[in-house]
N, C-alpha and C positions, 0 to 999 in steps of 0.2 A: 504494500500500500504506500509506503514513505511520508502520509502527512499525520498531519499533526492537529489534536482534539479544535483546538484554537484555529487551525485554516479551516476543519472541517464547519465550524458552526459560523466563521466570520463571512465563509467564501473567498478569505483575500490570502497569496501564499507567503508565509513568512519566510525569505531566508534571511538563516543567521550563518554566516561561514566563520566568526570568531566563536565556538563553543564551550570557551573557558568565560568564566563572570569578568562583565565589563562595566564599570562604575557609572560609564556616560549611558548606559542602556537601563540602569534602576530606575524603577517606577516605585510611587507611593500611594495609595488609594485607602480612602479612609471612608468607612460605613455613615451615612448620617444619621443613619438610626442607634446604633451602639457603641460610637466612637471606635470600630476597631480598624485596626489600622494593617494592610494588606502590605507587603514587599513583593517585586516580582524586579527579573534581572530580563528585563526587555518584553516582548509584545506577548499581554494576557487577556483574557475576557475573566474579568472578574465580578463576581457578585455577590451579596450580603444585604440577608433580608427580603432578598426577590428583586433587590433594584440593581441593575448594571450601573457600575462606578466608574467614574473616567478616572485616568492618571492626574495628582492633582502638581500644580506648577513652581516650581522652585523661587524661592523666596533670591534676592539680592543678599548676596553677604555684608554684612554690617558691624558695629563695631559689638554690639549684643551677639552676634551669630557667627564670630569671625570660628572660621575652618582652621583646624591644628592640624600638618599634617608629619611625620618623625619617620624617618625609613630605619628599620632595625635589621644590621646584615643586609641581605636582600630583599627583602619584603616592607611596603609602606604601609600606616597606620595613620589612619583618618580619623579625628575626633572631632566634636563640636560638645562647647560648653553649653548645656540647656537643662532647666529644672523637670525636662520633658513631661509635664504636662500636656491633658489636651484641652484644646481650644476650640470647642463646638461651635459652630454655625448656630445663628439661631433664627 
C-alpha cells in the first residue's frame, strides 16, 4: 500500500524524505475544550473532543520567552524559561 493513515483521510500525499525528528517540522495543537495540549513532528490530522484542531502559530521571541539553547558533546538542548501554565481562550 505505502501510505499513510493521514494521506488516507486528508486525500493530500505527505512526503517526508528527512525521517529523523526535525524541530522546524513541530506542531503544537491545543484542545479548546480541555486544554490538552497535542505535539506532532510534522503533518497530523488531529483531534480532541470530536473537533479537528489546527496547528496553532508560534509566538515572536521576546525578552519573557527568550530560547536557551547549550550543545553538550554532540547533541543541542533547547530550553525556554516558562511557569508553563495554560492560557485558555475564552
Amino acid at each position: 500500500m505505502g501510505g499513510s493513515i493521514t494521506e488516507l483521510i486528508t486525500g493530500n500525499a505527505v512526503n517526508n524524505v528527512n525521517i529523523s525528528a526535525n524541530m522546524l517540522r513541530s506542531k503544537f495543537y491545543v484542545c479548546p475544550v480541555c486544554g490538552n495540549v497535542i505535539h506532532s513532528m510534522g503533518e497530523a490530522v488531529i483531534h480532541c473532543h470530536g473537533i479537528l484542531l489546527s496547528p496553532c502559530q508560534a509566538e515572536e521571541t521576546n525578552e519573557k520567552h527568550m530560547i536557551f539553547i547549550e550543545k553538550v558533546e554532540d547533541k543541542y538542548y533547547v530550553r525556554i524559561e516558562h511557569d508553563m501554565t495554560k492560557h485558555l481562550e475564552k
